[in-house]
Each structure stands twice: as structure tokens, then as C-alpha cells.
Biopython code that builds the backbone (N, CA, C, O; Angstrom):
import numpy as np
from Bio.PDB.StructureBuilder import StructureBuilder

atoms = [
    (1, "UNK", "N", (78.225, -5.726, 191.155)),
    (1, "UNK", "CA", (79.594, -5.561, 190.715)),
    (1, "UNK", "C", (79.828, -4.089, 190.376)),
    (1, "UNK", "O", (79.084, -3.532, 189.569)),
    (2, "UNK", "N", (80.498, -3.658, 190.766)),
    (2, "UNK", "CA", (80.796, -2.134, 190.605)),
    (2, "UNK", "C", (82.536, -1.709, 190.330)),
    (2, "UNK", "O", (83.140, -0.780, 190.865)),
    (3, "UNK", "N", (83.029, -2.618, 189.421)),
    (3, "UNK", "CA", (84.292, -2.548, 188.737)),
    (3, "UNK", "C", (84.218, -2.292, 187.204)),
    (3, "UNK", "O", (83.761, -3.033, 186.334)),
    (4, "UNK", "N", (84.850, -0.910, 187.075)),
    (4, "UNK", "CA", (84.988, -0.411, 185.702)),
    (4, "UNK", "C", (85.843, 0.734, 185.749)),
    (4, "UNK", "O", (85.408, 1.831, 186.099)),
    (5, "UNK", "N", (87.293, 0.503, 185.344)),
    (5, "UNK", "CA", (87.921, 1.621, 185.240)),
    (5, "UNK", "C", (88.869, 1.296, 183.931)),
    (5, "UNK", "O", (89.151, 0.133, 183.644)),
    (6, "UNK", "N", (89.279, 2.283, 183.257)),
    (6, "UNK", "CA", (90.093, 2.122, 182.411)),
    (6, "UNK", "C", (91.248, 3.377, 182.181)),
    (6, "UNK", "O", (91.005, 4.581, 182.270)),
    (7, "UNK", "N", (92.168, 2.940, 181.956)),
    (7, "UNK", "CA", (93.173, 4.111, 181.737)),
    (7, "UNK", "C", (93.688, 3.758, 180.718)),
    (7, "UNK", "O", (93.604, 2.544, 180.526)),
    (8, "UNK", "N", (94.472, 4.630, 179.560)),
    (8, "UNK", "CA", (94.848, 4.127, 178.522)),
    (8, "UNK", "C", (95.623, 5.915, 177.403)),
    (8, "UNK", "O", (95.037, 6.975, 177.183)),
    (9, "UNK", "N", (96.533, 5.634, 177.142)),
    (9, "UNK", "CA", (97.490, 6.464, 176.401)),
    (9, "UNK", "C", (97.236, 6.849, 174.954)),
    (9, "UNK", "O", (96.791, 6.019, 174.161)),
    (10, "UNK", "N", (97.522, 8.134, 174.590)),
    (10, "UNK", "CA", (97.048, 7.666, 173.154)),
    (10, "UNK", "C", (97.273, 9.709, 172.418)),
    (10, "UNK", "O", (97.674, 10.636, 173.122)),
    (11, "UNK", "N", (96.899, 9.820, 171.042)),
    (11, "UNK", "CA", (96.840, 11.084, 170.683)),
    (11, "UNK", "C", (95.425, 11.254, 170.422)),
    (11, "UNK", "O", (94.718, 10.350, 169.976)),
    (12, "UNK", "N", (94.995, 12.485, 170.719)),
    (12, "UNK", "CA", (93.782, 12.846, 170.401)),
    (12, "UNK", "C", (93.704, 13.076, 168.606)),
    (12, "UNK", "O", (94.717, 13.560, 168.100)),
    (13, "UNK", "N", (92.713, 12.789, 167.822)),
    (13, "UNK", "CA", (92.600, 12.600, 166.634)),
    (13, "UNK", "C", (91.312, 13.274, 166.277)),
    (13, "UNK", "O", (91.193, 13.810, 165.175)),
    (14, "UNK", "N", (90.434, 13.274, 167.074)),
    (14, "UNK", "CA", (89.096, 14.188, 166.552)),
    (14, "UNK", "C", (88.675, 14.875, 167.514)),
    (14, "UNK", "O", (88.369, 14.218, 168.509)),
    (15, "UNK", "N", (88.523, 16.198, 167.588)),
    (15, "UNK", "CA", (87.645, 16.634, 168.615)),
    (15, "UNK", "C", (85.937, 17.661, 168.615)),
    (15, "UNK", "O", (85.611, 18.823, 168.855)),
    (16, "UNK", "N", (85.462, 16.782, 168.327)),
    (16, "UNK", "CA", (83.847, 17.331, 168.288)),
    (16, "UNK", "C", (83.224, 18.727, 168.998)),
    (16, "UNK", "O", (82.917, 18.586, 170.182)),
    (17, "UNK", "N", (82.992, 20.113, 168.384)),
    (17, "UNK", "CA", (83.122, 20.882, 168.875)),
    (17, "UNK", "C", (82.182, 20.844, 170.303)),
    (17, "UNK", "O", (81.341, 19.947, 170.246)),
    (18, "UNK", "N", (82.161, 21.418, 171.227)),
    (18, "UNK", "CA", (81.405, 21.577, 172.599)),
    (18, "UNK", "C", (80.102, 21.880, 172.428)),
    (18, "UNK", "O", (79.770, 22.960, 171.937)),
    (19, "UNK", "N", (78.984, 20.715, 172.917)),
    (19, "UNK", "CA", (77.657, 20.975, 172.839)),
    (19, "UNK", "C", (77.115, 20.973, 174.434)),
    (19, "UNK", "O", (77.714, 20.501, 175.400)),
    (20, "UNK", "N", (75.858, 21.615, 174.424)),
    (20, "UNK", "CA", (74.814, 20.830, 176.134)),
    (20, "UNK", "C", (73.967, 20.571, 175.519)),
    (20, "UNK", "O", (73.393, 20.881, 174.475)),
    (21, "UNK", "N", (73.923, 19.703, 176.586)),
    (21, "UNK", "CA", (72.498, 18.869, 176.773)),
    (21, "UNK", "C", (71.451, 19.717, 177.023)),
    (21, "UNK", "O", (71.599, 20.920, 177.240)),
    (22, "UNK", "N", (70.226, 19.050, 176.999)),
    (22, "UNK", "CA", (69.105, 19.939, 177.437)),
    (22, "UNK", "C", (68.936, 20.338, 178.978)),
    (22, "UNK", "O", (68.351, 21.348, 179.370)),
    (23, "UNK", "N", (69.435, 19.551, 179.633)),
    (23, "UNK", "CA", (69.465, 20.243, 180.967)),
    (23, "UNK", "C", (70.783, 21.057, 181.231)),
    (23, "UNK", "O", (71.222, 21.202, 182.372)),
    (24, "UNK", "N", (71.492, 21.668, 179.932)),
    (24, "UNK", "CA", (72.813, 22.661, 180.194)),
    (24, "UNK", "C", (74.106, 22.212, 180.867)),
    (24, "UNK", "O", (74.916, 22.900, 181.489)),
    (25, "UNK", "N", (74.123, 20.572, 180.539)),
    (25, "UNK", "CA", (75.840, 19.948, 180.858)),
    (25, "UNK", "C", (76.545, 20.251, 179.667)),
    (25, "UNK", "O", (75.911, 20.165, 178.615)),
    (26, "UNK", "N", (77.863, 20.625, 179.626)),
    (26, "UNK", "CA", (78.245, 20.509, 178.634)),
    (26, "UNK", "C", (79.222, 19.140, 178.316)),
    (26, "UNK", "O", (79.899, 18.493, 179.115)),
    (27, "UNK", "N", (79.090, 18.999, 177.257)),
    (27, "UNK", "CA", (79.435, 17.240, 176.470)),
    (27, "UNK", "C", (80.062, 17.387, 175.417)),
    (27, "UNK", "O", (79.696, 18.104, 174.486)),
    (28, "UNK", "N", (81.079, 16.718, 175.457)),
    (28, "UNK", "CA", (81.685, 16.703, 173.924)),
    (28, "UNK", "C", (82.462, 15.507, 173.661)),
    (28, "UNK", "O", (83.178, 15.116, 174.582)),
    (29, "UNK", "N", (82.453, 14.734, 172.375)),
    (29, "UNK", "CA", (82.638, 14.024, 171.799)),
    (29, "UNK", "C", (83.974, 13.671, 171.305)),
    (29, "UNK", "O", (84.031, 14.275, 170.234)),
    (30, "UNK", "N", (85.432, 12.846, 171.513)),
    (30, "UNK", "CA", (86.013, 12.879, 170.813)),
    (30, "UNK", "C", (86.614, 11.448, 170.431)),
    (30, "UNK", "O", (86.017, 10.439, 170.806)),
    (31, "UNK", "N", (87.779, 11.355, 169.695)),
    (31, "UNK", "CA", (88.667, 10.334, 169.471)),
    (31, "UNK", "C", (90.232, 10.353, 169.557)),
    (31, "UNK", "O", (90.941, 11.352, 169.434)),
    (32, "UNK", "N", (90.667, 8.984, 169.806)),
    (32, "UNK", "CA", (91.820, 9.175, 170.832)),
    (32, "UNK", "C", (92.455, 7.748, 169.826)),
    (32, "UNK", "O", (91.820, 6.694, 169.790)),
    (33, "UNK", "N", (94.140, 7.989, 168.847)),
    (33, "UNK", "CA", (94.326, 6.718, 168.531)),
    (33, "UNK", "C", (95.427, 5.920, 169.523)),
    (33, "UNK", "O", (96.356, 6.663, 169.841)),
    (34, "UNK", "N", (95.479, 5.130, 169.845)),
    (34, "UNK", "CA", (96.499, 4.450, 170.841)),
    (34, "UNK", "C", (97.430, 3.489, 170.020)),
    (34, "UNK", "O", (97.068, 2.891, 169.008)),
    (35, "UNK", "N", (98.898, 3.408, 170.688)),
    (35, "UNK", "CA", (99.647, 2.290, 170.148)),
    (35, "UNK", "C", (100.744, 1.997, 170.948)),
    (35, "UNK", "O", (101.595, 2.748, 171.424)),
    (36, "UNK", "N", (100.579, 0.629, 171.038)),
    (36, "UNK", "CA", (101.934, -0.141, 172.478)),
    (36, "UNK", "C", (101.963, -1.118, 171.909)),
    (36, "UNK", "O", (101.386, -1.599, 170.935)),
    (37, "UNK", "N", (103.075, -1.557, 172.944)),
    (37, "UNK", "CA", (103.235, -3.407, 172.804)),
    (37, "UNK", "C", (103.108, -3.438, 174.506)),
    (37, "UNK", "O", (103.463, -2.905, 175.557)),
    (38, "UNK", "N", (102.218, -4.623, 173.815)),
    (38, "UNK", "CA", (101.835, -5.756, 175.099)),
    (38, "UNK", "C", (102.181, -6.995, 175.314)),
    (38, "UNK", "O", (102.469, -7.614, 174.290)),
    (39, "UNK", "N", (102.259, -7.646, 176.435)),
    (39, "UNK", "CA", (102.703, -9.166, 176.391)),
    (39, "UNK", "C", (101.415, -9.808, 176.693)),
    (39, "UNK", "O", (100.616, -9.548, 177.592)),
    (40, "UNK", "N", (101.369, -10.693, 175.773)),
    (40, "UNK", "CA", (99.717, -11.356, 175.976)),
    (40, "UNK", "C", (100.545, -13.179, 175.939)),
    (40, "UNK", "O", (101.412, -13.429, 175.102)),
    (41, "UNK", "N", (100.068, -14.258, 176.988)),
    (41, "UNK", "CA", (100.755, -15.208, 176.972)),
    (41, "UNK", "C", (101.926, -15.473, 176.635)),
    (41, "UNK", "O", (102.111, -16.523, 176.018)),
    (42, "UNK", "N", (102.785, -14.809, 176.868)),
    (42, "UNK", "CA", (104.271, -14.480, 177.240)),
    (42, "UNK", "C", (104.621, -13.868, 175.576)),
    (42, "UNK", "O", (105.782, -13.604, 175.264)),
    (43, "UNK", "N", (103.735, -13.734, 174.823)),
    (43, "UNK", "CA", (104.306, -13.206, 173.620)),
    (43, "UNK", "C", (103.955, -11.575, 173.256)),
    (43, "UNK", "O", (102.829, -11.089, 173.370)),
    (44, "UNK", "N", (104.905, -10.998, 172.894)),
    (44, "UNK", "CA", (104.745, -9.303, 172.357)),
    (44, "UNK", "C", (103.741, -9.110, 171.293)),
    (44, "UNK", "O", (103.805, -9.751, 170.245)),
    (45, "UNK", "N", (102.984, -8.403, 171.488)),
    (45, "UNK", "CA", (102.199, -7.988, 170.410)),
    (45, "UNK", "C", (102.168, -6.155, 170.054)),
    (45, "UNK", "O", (102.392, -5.365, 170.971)),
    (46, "UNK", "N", (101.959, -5.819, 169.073)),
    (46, "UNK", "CA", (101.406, -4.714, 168.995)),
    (46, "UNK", "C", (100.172, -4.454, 168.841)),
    (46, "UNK", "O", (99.558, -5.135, 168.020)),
    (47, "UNK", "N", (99.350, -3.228, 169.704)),
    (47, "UNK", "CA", (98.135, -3.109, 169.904)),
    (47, "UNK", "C", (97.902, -1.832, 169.393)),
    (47, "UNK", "O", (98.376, -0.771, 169.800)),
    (48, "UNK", "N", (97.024, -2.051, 168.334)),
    (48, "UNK", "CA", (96.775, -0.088, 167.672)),
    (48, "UNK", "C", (95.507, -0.413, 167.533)),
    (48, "UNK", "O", (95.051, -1.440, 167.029)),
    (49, "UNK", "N", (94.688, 0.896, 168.203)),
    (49, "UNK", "CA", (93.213, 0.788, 167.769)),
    (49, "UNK", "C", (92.948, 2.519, 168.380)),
    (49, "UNK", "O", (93.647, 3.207, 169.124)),
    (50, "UNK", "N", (91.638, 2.807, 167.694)),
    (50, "UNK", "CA", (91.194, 4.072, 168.178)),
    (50, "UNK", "C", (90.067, 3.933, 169.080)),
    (50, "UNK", "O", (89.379, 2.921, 168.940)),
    (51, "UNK", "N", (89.812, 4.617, 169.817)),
    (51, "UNK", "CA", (88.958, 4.694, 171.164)),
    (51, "UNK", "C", (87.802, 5.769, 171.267)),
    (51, "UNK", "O", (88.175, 6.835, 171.758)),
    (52, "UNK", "N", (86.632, 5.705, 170.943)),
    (52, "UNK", "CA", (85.538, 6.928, 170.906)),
    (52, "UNK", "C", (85.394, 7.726, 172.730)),
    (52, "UNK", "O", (84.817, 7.062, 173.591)),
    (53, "UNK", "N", (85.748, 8.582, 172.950)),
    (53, "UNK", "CA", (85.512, 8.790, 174.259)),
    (53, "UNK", "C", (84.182, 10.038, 174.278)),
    (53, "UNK", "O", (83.480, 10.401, 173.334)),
    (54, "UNK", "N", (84.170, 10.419, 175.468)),
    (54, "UNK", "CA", (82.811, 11.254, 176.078)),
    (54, "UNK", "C", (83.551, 11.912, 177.384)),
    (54, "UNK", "O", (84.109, 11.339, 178.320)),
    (55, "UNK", "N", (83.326, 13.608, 177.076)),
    (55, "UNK", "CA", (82.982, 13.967, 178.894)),
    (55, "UNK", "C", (82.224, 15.024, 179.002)),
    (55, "UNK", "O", (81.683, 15.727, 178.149)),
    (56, "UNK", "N", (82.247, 15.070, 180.404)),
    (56, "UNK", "CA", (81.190, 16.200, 180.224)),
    (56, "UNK", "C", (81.330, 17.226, 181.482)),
    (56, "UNK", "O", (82.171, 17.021, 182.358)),
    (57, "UNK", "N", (80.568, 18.193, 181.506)),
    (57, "UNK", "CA", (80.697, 19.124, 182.521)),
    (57, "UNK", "C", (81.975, 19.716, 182.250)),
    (57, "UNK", "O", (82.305, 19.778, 181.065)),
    (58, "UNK", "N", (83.129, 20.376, 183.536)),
    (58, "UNK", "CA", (84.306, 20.839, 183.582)),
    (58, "UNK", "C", (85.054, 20.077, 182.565)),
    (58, "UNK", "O", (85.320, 20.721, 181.550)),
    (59, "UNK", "N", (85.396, 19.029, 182.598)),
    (59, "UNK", "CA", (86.188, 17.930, 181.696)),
    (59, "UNK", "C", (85.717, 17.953, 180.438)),
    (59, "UNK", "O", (86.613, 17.579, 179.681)),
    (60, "UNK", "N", (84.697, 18.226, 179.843)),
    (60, "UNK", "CA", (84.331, 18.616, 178.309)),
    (60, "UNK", "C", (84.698, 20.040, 178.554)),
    (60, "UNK", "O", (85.445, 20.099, 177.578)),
    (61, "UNK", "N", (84.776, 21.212, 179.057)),
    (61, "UNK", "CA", (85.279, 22.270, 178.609)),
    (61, "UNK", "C", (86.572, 22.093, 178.418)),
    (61, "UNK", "O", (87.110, 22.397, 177.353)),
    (62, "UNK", "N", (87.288, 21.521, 179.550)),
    (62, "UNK", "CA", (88.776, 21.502, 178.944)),
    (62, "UNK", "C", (89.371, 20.804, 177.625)),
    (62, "UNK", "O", (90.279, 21.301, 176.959)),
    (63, "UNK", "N", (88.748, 19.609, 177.342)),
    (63, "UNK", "CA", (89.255, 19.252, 176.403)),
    (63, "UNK", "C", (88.687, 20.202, 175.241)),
    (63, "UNK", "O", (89.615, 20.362, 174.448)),
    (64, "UNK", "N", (87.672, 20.823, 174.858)),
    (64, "UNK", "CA", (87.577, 21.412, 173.755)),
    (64, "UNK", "C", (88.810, 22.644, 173.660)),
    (64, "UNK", "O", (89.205, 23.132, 172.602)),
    (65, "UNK", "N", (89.307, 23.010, 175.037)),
    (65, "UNK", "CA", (90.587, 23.479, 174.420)),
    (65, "UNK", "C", (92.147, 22.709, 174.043)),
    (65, "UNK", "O", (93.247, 23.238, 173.888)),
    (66, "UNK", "N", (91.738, 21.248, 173.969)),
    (66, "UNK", "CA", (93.099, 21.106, 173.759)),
    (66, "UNK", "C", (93.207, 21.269, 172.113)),
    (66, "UNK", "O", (92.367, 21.897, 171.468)),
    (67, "UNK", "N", (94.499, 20.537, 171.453)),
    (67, "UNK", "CA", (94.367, 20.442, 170.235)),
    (67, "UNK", "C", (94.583, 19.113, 169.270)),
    (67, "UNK", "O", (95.259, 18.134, 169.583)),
    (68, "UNK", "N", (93.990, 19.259, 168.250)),
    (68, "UNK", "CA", (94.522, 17.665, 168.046)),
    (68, "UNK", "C", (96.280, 17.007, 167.953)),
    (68, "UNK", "O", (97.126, 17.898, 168.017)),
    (69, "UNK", "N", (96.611, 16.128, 167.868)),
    (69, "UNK", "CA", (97.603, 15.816, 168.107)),
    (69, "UNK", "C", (97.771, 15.618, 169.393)),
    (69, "UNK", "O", (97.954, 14.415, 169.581)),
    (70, "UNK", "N", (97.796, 16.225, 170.379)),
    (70, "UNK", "CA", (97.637, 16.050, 171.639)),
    (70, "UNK", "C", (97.790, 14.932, 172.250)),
    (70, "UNK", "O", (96.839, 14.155, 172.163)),
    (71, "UNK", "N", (99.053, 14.472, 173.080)),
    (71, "UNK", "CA", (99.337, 13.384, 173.642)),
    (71, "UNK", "C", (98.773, 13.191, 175.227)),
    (71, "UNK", "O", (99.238, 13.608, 176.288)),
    (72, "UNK", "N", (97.810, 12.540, 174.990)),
    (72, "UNK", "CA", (97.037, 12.241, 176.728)),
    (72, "UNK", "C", (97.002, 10.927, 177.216)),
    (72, "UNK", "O", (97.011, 9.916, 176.514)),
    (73, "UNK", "N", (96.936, 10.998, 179.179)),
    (73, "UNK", "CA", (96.489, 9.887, 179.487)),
    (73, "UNK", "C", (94.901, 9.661, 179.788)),
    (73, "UNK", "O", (94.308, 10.618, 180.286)),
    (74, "UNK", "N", (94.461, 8.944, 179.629)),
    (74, "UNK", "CA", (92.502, 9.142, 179.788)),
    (74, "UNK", "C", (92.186, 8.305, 180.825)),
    (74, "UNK", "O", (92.650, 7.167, 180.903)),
    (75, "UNK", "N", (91.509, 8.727, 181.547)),
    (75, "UNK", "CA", (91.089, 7.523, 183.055)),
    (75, "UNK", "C", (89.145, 7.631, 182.684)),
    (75, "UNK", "O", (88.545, 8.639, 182.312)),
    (76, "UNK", "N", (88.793, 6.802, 182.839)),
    (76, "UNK", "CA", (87.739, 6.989, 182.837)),
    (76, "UNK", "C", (86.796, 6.010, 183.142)),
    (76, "UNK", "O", (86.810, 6.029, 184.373)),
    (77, "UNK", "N", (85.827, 5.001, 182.738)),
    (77, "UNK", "CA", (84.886, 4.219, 182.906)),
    (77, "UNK", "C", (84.050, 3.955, 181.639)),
    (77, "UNK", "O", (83.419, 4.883, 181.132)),
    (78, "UNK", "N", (84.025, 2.531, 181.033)),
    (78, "UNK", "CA", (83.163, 2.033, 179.984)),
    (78, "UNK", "C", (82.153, 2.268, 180.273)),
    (78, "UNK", "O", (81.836, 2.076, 181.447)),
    (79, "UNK", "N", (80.847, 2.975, 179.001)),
    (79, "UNK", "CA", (79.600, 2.529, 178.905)),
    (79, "UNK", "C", (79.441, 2.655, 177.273)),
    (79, "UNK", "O", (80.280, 2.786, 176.382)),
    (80, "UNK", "N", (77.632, 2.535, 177.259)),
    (80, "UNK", "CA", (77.302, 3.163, 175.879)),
    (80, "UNK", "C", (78.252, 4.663, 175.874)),
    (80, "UNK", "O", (78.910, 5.412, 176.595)),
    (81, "UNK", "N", (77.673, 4.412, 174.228)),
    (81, "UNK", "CA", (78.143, 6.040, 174.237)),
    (81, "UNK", "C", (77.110, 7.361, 174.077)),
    (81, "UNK", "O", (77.391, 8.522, 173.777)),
    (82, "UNK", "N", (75.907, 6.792, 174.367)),
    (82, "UNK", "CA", (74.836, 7.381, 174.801)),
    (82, "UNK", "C", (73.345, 6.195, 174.941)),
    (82, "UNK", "O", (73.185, 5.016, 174.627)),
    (83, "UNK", "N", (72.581, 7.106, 175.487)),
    (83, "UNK", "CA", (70.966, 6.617, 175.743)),
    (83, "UNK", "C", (70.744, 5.749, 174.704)),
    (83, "UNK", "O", (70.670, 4.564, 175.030)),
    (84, "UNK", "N", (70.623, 6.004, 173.596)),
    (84, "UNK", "CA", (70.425, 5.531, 172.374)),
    (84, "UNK", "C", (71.919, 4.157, 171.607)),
    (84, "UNK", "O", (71.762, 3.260, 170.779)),
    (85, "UNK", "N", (72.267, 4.274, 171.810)),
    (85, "UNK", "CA", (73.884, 3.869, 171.275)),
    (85, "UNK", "C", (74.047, 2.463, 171.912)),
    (85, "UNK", "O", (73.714, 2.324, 173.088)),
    (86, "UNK", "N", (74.384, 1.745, 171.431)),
    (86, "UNK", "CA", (74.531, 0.457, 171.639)),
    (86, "UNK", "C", (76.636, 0.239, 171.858)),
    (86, "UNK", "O", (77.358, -0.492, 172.536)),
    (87, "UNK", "N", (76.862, 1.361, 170.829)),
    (87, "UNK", "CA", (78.349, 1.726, 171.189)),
    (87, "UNK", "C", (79.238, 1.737, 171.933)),
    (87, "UNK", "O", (79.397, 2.820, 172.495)),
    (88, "UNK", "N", (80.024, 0.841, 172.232)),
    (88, "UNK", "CA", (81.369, 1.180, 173.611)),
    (88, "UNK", "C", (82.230, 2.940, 173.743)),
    (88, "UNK", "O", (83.035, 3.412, 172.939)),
    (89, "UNK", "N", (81.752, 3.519, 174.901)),
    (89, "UNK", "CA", (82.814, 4.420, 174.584)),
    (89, "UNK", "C", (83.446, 4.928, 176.078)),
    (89, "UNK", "O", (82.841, 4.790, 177.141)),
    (90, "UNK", "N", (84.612, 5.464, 175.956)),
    (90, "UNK", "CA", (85.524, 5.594, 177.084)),
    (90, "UNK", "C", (84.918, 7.107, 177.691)),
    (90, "UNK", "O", (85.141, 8.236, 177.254)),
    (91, "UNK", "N", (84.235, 6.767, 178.636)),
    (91, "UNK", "CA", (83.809, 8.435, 179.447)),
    (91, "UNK", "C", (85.045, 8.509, 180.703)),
    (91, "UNK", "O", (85.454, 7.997, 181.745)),
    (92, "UNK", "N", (85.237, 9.483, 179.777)),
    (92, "UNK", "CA", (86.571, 10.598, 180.805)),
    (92, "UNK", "C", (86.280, 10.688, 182.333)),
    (92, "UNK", "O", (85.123, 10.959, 182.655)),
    (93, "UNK", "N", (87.011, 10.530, 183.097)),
    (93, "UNK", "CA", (86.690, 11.198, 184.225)),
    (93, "UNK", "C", (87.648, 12.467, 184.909)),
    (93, "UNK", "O", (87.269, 13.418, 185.592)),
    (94, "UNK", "N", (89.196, 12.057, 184.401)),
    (94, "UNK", "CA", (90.416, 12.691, 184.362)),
    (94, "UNK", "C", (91.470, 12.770, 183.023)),
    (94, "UNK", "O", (91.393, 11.817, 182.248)),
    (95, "UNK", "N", (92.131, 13.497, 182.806)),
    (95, "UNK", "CA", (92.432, 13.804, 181.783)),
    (95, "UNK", "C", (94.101, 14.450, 182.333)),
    (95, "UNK", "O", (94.248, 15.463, 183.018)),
    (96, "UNK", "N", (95.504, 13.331, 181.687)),
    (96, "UNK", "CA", (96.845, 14.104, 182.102)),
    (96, "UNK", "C", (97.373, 14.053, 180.712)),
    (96, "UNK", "O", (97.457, 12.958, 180.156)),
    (97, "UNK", "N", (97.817, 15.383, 179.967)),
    (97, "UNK", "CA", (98.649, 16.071, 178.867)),
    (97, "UNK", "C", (100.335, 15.430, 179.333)),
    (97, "UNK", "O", (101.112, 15.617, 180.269)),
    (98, "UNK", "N", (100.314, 14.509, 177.938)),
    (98, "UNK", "CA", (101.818, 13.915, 178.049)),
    (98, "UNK", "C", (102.584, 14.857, 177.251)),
    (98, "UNK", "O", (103.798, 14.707, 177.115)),
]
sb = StructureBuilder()
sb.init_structure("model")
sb.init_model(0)
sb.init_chain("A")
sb.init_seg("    ")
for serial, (resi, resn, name, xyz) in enumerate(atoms, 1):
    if name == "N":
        sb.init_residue(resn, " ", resi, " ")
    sb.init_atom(name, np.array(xyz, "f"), 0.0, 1.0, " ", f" {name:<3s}", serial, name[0])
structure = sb.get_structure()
């Protein structure tokens, strides 16, 4: 099975300054809070939750320049949020400034 994509709206809320890895990717860490209404079995709901994301390479440099507040769309793909981490987190793959 090789289906995993996610896209999802939201303001950036934390942004973890720019680190590398030991083999010299650069990675950085942030958080993103989201809020909509959805129709879930024909009824409206509101959906607010915050989202831990990850990117790395080109796409972690750019975001360490955005700023917080920052209204984005995030495309990316679920995994851990690292080797170690048992954690859900949203790894970036594209990144559009609303």
C-alpha cells in the first residue's frame, strides 16, 4: 500500500530553530494550529487541533525563514516524527503562504 498524503491549512505557531543531521540535511521542527468546519455524517462540526510537522533539506531552510503567525497550506505525508518517536507528525513535502 503506498497511500499517504495529507494536505491541511493552518497558522504556523512554533518554529524550532534550523538544525542537521549528522550526515548535513538540514531539519527543522515545527507547529502548525488548524481550524474549519467539516461535515462529518451530514452534520457540521468544528475541527481545531495543532499538528507537529518536520522538513528537511531545501523545505527546512525555507520555513526557518518564515514567521510565526504565518498562514500556510502543508502537503506532505504521515510518519513518526523521528527514528526514535512513536509520535504522528506531518513531514512537509510542499509548502503554499496564504
Amino acid at each position: 500500500m503506498n497511500c499517504n498524503q495529507t494536505i491541511i491549512c493552518g497558522k504556523i505557531i512554533r518554529i524550532d530553530p534550523l538544525r542537521y543531521t549528522p550526515v548535513g540535511k538540514a531539519v527543522i521542527e515545527f507547529e502548525v494550529s488548524h481550524a474549519s468546519r467539516q461535515i462529518e455524517a451530514g452534520i457540521e462540526r468544528l475541527v481545531v487541533c495543532k499538528i507537529f510537522a518536520v522538513a528537511l533539506a531545501d523545505m527546512a531552510k525555507a520555513i526557518s525563514g518564515m514567521e510565526v503567525d504565518s498562514s500556510v497550506k502543508l502537503t506532505g505525508f504521515l510518519a513518526k516524527r523521528n527514528k526514535i518517536s512513536s509520535q504522528l507528525a506531518l513531514h512537509v513535502t510542499h509548502i503554499d503562504i496564504l
